[in-house]
C-alpha positions as CSV (number, residue, x, y, z in Angstrom):
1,X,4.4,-2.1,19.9
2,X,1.6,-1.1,17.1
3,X,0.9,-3.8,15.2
4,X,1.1,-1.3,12.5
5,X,4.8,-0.5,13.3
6,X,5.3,-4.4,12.9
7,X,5.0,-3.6,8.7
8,X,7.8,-1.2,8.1
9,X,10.1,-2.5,5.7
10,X,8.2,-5.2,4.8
11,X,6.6,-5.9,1.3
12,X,2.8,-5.9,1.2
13,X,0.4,-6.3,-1.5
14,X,-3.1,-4.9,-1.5
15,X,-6.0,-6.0,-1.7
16,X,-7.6,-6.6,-4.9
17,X,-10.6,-3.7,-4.0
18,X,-8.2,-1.2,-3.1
19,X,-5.7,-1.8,-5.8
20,X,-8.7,-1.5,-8.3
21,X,-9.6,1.7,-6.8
22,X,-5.9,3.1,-6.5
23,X,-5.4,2.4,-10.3
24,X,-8.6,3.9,-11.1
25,X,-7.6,7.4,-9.5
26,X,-4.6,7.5,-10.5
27,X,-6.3,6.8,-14.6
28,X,-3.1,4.0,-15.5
29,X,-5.6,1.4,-17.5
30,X,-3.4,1.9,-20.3
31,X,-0.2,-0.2,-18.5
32,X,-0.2,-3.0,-16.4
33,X,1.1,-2.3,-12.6
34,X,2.3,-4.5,-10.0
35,X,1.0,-5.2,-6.9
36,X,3.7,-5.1,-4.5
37,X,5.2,-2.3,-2.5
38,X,7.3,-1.7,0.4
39,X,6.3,-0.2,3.9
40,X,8.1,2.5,5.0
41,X,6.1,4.3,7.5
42,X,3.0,4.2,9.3
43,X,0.8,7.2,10.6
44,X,-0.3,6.3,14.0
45,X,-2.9,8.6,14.5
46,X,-4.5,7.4,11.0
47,X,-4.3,4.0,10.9
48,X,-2.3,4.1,7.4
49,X,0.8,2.8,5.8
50,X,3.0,5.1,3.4
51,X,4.1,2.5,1.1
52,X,6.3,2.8,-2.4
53,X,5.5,0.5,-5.6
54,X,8.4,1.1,-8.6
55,X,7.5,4.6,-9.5
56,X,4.6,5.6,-7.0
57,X,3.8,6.2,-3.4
58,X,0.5,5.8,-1.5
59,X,-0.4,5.5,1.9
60,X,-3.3,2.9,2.6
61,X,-5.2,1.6,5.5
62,X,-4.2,-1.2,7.5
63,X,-6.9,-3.4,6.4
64,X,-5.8,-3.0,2.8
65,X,-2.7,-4.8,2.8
66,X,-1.6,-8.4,2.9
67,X,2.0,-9.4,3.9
68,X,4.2,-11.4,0.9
């Protein structure tokens, strides 16, 4: 099995470079987010995670993520 598979429906948090950046694209400075989301696919040929915070949904590499 992928160790990537090994994530789906699990809650990750990312690290704190790529949560920076994610924020920063996404221009939310003015309200405090959480770090935590849920895994609930992966893209094999990518290398990436599609994961869902409360009201948002990115999709991340591998590396980026920590399990909680």
């Amino acid at each position: 099995m992928c160790k990537s598979k090994s994530y789906v429906g699990c809650n990750v948090r990312l690290s704190k470079q790529a949560f920076q950046q994610i924020m920063r694209r996404e221009n939310r400075r003015e309200e405090p987010r959480e770090n935590c989301f849920l895994v609930t696919a992966t893209s094999r040929n990518m290398r990436t995670l599609i994961c869902y915070g409360a009201d948002q949904r990115i999709t991340v590499a591998l590396s980026d993520v920590v399990l909680i």
